[in-house]
C-alpha positions in Angstrom: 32.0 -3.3 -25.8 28.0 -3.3 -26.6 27.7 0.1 -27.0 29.3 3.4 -26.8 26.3 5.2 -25.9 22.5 4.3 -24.8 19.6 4.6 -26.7 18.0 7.6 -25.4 21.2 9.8 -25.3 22.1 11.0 -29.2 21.2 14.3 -30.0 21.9 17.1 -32.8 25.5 17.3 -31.2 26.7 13.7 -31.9 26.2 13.9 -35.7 28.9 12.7 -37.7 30.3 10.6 -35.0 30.3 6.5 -35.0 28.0 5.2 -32.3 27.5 1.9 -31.2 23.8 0.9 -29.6 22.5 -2.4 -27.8 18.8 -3.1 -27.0 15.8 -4.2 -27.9 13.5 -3.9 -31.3 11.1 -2.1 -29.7 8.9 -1.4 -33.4 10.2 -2.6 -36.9 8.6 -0.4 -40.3 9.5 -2.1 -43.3 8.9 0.4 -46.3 10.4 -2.1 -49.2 14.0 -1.4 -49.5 14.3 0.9 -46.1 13.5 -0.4 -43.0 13.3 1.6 -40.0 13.6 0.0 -36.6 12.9 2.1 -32.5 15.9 0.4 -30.8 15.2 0.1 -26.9 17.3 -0.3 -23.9 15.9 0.9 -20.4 16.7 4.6 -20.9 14.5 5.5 -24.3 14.3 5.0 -28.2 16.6 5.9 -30.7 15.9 5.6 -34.7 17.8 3.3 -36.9 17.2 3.6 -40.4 18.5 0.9 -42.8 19.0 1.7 -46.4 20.0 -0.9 -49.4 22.2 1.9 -51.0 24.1 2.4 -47.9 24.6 -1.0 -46.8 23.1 -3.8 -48.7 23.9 -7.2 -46.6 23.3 -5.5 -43.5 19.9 -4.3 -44.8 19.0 -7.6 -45.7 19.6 -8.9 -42.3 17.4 -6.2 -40.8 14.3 -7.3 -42.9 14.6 -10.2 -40.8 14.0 -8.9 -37.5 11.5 -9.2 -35.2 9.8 -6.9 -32.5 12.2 -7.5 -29.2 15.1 -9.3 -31.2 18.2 -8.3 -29.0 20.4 -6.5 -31.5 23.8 -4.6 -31.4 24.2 -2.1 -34.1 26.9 -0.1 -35.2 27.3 2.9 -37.3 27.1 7.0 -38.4 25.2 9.3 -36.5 23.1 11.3 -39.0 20.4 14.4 -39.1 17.0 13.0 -39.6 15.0 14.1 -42.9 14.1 17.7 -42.8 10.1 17.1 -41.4 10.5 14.0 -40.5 12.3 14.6 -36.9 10.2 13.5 -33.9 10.2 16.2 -30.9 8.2 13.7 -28.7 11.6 11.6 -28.8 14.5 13.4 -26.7 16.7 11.5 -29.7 14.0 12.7 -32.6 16.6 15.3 -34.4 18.6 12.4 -34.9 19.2 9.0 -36.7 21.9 5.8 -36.9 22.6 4.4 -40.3 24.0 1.4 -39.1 27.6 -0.1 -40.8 27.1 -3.2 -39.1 24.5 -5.1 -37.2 24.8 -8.2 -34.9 21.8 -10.4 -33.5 22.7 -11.4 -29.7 19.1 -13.1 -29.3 15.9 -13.8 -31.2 12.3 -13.4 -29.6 10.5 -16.1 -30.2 6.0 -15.5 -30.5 5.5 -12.9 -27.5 2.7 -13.8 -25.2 1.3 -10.3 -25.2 2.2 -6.6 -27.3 4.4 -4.1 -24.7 2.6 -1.3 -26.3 -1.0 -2.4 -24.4 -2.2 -2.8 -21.5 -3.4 -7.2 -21.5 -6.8 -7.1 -19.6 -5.3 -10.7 -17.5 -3.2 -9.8 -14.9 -2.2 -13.4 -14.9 -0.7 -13.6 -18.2 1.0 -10.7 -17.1 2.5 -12.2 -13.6 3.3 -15.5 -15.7 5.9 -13.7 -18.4 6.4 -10.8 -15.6 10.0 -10.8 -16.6 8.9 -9.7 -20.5 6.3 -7.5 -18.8 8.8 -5.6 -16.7 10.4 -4.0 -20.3 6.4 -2.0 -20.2 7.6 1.4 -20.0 5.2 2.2 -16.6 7.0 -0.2 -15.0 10.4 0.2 -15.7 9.5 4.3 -14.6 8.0 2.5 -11.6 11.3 0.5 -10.4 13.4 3.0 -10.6 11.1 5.5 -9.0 11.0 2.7 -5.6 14.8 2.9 -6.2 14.8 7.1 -5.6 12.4 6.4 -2.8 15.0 4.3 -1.2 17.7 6.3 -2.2 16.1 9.1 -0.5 15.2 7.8 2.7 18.3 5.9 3.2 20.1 9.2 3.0 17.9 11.2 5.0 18.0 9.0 7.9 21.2 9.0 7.7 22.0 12.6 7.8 19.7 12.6 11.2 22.3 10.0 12.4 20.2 7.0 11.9 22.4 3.3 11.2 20.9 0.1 9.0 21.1 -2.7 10.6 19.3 -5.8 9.3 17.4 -8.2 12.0 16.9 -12.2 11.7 14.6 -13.7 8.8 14.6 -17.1 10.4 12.8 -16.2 14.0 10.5 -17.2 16.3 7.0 -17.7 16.7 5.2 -14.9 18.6 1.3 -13.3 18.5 1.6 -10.4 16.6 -1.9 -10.0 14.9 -1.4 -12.5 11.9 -0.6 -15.9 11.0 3.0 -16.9 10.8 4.9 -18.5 7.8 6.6 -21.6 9.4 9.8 -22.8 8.5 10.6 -26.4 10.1 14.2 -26.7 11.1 16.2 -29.8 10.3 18.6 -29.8 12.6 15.9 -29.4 15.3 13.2 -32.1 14.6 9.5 -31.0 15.3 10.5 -27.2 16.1 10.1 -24.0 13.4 11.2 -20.7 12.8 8.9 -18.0 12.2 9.8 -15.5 9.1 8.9 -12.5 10.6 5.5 -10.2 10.4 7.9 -7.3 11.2 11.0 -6.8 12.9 9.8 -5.5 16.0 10.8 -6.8 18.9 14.4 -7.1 17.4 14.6 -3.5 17.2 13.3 -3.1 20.6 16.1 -5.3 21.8 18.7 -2.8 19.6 17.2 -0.2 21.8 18.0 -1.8 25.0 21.7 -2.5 23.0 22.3 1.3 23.1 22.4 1.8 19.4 19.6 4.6 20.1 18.5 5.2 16.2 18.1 2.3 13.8 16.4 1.8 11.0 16.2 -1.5 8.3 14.7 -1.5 4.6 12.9 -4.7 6.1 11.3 -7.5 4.3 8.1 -9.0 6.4 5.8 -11.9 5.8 2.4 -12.5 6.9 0.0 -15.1 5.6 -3.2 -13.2 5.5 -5.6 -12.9 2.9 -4.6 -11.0 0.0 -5.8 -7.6 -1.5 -4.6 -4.9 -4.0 -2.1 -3.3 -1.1 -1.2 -6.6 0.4 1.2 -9.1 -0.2 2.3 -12.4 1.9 5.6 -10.4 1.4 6.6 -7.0 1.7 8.7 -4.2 2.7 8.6 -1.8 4.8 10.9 1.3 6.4 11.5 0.2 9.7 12.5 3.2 12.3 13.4 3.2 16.2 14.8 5.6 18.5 15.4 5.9 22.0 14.6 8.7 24.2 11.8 10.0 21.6 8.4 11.5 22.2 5.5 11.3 20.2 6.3 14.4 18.3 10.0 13.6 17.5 8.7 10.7 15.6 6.3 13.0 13.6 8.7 15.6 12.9 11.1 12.5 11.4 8.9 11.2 9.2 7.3 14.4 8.0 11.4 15.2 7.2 11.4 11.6 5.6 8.6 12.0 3.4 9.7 16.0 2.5 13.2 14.5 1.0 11.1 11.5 -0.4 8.6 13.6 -2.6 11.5 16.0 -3.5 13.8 13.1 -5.4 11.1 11.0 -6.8 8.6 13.9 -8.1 10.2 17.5 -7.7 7.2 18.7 -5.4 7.7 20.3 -2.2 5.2 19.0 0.6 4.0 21.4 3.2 4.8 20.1 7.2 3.9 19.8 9.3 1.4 17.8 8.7 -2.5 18.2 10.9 -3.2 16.1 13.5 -6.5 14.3 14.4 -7.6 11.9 17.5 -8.9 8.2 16.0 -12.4 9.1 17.7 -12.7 12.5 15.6 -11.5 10.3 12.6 -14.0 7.8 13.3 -16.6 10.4 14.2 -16.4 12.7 10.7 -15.3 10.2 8.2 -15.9 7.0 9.4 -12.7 5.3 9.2 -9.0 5.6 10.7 -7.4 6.8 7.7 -9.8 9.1 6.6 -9.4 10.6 3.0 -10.3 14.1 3.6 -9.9 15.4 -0.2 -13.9 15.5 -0.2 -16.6 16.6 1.9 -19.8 14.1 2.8 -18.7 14.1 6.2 -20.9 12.1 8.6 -23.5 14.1 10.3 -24.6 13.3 14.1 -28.1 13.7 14.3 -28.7 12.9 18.3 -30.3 16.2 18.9 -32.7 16.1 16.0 -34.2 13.0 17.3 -33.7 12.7 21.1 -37.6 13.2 21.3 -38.6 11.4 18.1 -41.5 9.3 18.0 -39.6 7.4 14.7 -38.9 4.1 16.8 -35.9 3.2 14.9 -33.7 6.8 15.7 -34.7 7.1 19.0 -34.4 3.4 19.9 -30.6 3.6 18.9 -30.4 7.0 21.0 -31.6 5.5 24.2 -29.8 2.6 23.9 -26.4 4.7 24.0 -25.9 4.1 20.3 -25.9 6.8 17.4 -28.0 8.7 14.3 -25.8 10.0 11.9 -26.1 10.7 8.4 -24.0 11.6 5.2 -25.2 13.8 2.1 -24.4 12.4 -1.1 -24.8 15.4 -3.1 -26.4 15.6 -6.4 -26.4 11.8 -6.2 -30.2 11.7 -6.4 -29.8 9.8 -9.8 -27.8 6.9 -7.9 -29.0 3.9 -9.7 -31.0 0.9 -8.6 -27.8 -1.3 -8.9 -25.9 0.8 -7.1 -28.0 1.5 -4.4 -28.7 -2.3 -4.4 -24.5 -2.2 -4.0 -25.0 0.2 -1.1 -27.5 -1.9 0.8 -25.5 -4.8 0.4 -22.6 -3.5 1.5 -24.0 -1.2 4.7 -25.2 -4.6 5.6 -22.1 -6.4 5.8 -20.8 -4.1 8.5 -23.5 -4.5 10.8 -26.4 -1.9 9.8 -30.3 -3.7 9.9 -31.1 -2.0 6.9 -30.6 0.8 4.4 -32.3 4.1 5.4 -32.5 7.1 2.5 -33.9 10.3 1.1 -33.5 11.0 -2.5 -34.5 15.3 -3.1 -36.1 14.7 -6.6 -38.5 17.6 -8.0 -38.5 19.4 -4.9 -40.0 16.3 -3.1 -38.6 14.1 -0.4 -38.5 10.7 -1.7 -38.5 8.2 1.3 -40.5 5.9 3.0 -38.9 7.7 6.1 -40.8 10.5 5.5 -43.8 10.5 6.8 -42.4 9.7 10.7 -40.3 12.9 10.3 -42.7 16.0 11.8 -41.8 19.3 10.6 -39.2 20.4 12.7 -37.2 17.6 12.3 -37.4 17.7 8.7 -36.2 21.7 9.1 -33.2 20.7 11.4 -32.1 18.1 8.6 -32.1 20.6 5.9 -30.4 23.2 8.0 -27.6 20.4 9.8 -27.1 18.2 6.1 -27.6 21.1 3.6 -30.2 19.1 1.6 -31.3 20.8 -1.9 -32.6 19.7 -5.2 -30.7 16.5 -6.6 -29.4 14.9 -3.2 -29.0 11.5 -1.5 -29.3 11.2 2.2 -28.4 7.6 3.6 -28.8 7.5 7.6 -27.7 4.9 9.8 -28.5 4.0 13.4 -27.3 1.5 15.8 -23.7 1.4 18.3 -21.8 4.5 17.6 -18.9 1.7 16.2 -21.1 0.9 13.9 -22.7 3.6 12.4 -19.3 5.4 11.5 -18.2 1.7 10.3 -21.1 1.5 7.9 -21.8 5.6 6.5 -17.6 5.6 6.2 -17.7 2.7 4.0 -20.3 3.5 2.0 -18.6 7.0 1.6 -15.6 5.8 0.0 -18.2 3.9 -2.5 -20.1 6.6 -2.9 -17.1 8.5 -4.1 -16.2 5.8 -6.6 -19.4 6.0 -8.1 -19.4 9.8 -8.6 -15.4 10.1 -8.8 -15.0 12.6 -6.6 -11.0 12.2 -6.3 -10.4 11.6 -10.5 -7.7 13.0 -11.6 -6.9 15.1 -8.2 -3.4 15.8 -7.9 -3.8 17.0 -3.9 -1.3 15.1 -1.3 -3.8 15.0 1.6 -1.2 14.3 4.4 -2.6 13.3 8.2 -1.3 12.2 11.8 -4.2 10.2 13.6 -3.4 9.7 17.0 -4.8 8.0 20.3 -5.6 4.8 18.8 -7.6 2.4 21.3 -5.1 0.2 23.2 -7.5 -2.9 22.9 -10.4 -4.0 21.1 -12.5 -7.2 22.5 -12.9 -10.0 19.6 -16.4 -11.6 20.8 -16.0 -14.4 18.7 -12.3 -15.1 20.7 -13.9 -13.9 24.0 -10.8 -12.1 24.9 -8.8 -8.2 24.4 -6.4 -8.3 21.3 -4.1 -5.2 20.7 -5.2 -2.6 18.1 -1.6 -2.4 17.5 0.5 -4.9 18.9 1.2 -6.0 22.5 4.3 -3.7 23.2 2.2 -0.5 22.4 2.7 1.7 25.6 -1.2 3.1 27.1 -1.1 6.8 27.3 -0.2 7.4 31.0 -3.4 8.7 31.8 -5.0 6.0 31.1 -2.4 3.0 33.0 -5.0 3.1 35.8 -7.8 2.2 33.4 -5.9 -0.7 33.0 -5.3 -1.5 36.3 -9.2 -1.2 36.8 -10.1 -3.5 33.8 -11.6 -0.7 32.0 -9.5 -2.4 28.6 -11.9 -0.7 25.9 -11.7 2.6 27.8 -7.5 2.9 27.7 -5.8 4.9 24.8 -2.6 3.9 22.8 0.6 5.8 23.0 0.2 5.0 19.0 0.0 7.1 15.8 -0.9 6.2 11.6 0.9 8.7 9.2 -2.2 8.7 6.4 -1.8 9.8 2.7 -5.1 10.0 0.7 -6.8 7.9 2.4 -4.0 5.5 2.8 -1.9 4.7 5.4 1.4 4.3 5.1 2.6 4.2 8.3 1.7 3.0 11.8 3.8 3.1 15.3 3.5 3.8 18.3 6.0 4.9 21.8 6.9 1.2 23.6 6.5 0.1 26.7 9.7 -0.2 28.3 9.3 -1.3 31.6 9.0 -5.0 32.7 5.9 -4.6 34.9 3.9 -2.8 32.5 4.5 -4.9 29.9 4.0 -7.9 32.0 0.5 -6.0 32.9 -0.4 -5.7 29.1 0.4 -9.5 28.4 -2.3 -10.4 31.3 -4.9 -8.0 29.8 -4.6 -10.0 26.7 -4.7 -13.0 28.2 -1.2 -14.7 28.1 -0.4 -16.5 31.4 2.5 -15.9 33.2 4.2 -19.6 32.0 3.1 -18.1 28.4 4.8 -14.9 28.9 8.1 -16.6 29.9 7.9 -19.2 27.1 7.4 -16.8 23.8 8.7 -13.1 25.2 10.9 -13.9 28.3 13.7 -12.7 26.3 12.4 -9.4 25.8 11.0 -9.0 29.4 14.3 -10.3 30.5 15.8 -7.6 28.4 13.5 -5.1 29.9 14.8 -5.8 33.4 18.7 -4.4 32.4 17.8 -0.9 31.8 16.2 -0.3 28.9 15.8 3.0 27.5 11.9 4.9 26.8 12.2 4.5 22.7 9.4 4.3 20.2 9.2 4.3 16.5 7.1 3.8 12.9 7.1 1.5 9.9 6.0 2.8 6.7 5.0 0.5 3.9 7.6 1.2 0.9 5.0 -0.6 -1.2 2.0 1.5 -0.5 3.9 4.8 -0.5 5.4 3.8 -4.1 2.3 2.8 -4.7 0.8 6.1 -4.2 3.6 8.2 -5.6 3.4 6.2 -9.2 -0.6 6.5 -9.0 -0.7 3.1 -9.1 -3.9 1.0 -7.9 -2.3 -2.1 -6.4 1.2 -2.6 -5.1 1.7 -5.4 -7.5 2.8 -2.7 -10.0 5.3 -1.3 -8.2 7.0 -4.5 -7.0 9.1 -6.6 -9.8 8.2 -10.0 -9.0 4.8 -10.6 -6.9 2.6 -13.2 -6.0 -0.8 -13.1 -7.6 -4.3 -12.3 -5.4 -4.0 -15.9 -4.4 -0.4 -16.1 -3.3 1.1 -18.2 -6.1 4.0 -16.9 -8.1 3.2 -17.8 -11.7 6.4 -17.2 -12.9 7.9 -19.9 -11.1 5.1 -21.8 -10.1 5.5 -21.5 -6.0 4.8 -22.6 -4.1 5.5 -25.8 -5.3 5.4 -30.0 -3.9 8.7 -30.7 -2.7 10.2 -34.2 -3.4 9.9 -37.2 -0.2 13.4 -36.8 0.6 13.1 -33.3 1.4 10.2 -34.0 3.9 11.9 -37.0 5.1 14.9 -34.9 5.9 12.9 -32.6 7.8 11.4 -35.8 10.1 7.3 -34.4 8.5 5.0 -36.3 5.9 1.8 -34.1 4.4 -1.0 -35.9 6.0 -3.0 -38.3 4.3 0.3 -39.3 2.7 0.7 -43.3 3.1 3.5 -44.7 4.8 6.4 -46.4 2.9 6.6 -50.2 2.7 
């Protein structure tokens, strides 16, 4: 064998014995005759101390070595120097004075040291098999593994089975753009790999298997960001004959047993709920992060009279005035309120509106359109004082939360109002819009997707056309600011769903041609059922305190897609694409 035991398990108890190591050379000191080497294997350090007057030839040989040489070592377990023992080390009351030493492997040059952090992440992902022996993300991977662990055996204590779905499916609208996979034995006809394995576990439900779930790997070719990846996994969960509230009560269960294995913390549950609209209202996004204040004020009643055209144009128009209070951000700088301007333009705002409290003064060229009562009900309403930053914003209601609720989030970069906060801010936000209209499309897309079930208030709201009015039978599970969940109760029924594919504008031929199996499905009793997918990714993510998801997966794709490990994608040779009946266009045909 390798080894008899691993490298961070000696202690004070094995001394005397014979132990046999295997790892890494994770540091190599060379004090003339004695060399000292860290040995490394994936659970910790131990010391190995060569000395000429112990073993001369195998002393030699260890002057040779080189940081990550794979070694195998063999010898006496000994009692470090009296002072010299290491308590940071769980092995530092102990040493190995080797008898024998093998080398299994020499490192050649490494591309960067393990003991840093390299600045390019694409040096990184290009040796990411080297950079996977960086202790962070070795913790990392095996804290996803507990994550895993833990919610494979929670849901299957509530009586929950895994069954895995198709990769190789079809084609559908789900909200992003499909990875094709042309089929061979089919000419001119693809399978889709799937955003997400939902209407498969719809179609479980109608199979009477009543509570599934699937550590599912999705794909969707979207633009890229620090929580996104053209592939990723995510707990998938459905269950027949579930409300709303059995869903939440699962998951907060879910997440209770998660946090307990991977980090030893107890999370209070149930978690609060809050309606998307009050979301949208207060913080200005959907997954608001509630761990600071700078809520977003409205201001309707401070200027419904105003003579200040730009407030009480937005007013009668039906749109909003709302403000947030930066506070003791009065010393924001020009860049970054250049940032700010920038940015509340990009989501739809004319302009950026402000008051900066500086010396007791109002600094603002809004100021002087402000009479005195108004200027009293925005101290009293916003809590203005000495050393704070008031940015206002007025147009659509949509827009105004869109805009302050961005700039909010910035705002508490700049003055790092969450650094180094420990709080789990857990959050249900519930009664999603069913359908939002894309003007550039001119037609109604679903918030969620197309078998999200309207709350049964709101059906007739429906029937009427009143799209942007109706309410989704949908719910996010938010962490931080994060969410890490979405789902939503199904529609079930054949009619209704056929009713929600004609709001979004799918014609009846359409309807047959990409769902008829599931409608078909619908009409042989299928059961009320609903469910939730959480992103593994993000919630590893978030329990490691990473900032992108990259670090918690082992081998991902760069911002741009491209493995640069393996260099994929990648051409593929002429008698692949002949094989397949396609030629990349452009491409010349052969004589």
């Amino acid at each position: 064998m390798y080894r008899t035991h691993h490298c961070n398990e000696l202690r004070a108890s094995h001394i005397g014995i014979t132990a046999r190591l295997a790892g890494w050379v994770h540091v190599r000191r060379d004090h003339g005759g004695v060399v000292f080497i860290d040995l490394r294997d994936r659970e910790g350090l131990t010391q190995v101390v060569f000395r000429p007057e112990e073993n001369a030839e195998v002393t030699e040989i260890a002057h040779t070595l080189r940081h990550e040489d794979v070694v195998e070592v063999s010898g006496r377990v000994a009692p470090r120097i009296a002072g010299t023992e290491n308590p940071k080390l769980a092995t530092g009351e102990v040493e190995l004075v080797p008898s024998s030493l093998r080398i299994l492997n020499r490192a050649d040059v490494l591309p960067f040291p393990l003991d840093s952090d390299p600045s390019n992440e694409d040096l990184r992902l290009s040796y990411r098999y080297f950079d996977l022996r960086r202790p962070h993300l070795a913790r990392n991977l095996r804290t996803r593994h507990r994550v895993t662990k833990a919610t494979r055996d929670y849901l299957d204590e509530q009586g929950f089975i895994e069954i895995e779905t198709p990769i190789l499916s079809k084609s559908t609208p789900e909200g992003a753009r499909d990875f094709l996979v042309p089929s061979r034995q089919t000419p001119g006809k693809f399978y889709a790999l799937p955003q997400a394995p939902q209407q498969y576990k719809q179609l479980l439900m109608v199979g009477g298997v009543e509570k599934y779930f699937q550590i599912a790997k999705c794909f969707r070719d979207e633009d890229l960001r620090a929580d996104r990846q053209p592939e990723f996994t995510q707990i998938d969960i459905e269950a027949s004959f579930v409300r709303p509230e059995d869903i939440y009560a699962l998951v907060e269960g879910m997440l209770a047993a998660v946090f307990r294995e991977a980090q030893g913390i107890e999370i209070p549950t149930p978690f609060p709920l809050m309606t998307w609209h009050e979301a949208m209202d207060q913080f200005g996004s959907d997954k608001p992060d509630r761990r600071f204040g700078m809520h977003l004020i409205d201001l309707a009643d401070v200027f419904a009279a105003s003579s200040f055209k730009m407030f009480r144009g937005a007013l009668d128009t039906g749109g909003a005035v709302k403000a947030i209070n930066a506070k003791n951000f009065a010393s924001v700088t020009t860049g970054q309120m250049e940032e700010l301007t920038t940015m509340a333009k990009l989501y739809g705002a004319k302009g950026l509106a402000f008051i900066k409290v500086e010396n007791g003064k109002w600094q603002s060229p809004l100021v002087k359109f402000f009479t005195d009562e108004e200027k009293a009900a925005l101290t009293s309403q916003l809590d203005i004082s000495e050393g704070d930053l008031v940015l206002f914003a007025a147009d659509k209601w949509e827009v105004v939360c869109e805009v302050l609720g961005r700039l909010r989030l910035r705002i508490s970069e700049f003055q790092k109002l969450t650094a180094g906060s420990t709080a789990l801010d857990f959050l249900w936000v519930t009664d999603f819009p069913l359908l939002a209209f894309d003007a550039a499309e001119n037609k109604w897309n679903a918030v969620h997707h197309p078998f999200t079930r309207p709350k049964a208030d709101d059906v007739a709201l429906i029937d009427a056309g009143e799209f942007g009015k109706a309410r989704a039978e949908a719910y996010d599970v938010v962490l931080n600011g994060v969410e890490i969940g979405g789902g939503s109760i199904r529609i079930h029924e054949p009619d209704l769903q056929a009713k929600m594919f004609a709001a979004l504008g799918v014609s009846e031929a359409d309807q047959q041609t990409m769902f008829g199996h599931i409608l078909r499905a619908f009409r042989l009793g299928a059961p009320p059922h609903g469910g939730i997918a959480m992103g593994l990714d993000r919630l590893v993510m978030l329990i490691c305190g990473e900032q992108s998801i990259r670090e918690v997966m082992a081998f991902p794709k760069n911002n741009r897609g491209i493995d640069l490990m393996s260099q994929s994608p990648s051409e593929v040779d002429a008698r692949q694409l002949r094989d397949l009946g396609m030629k990349l266009a452009g491409e010349k045909p052969q004589a």
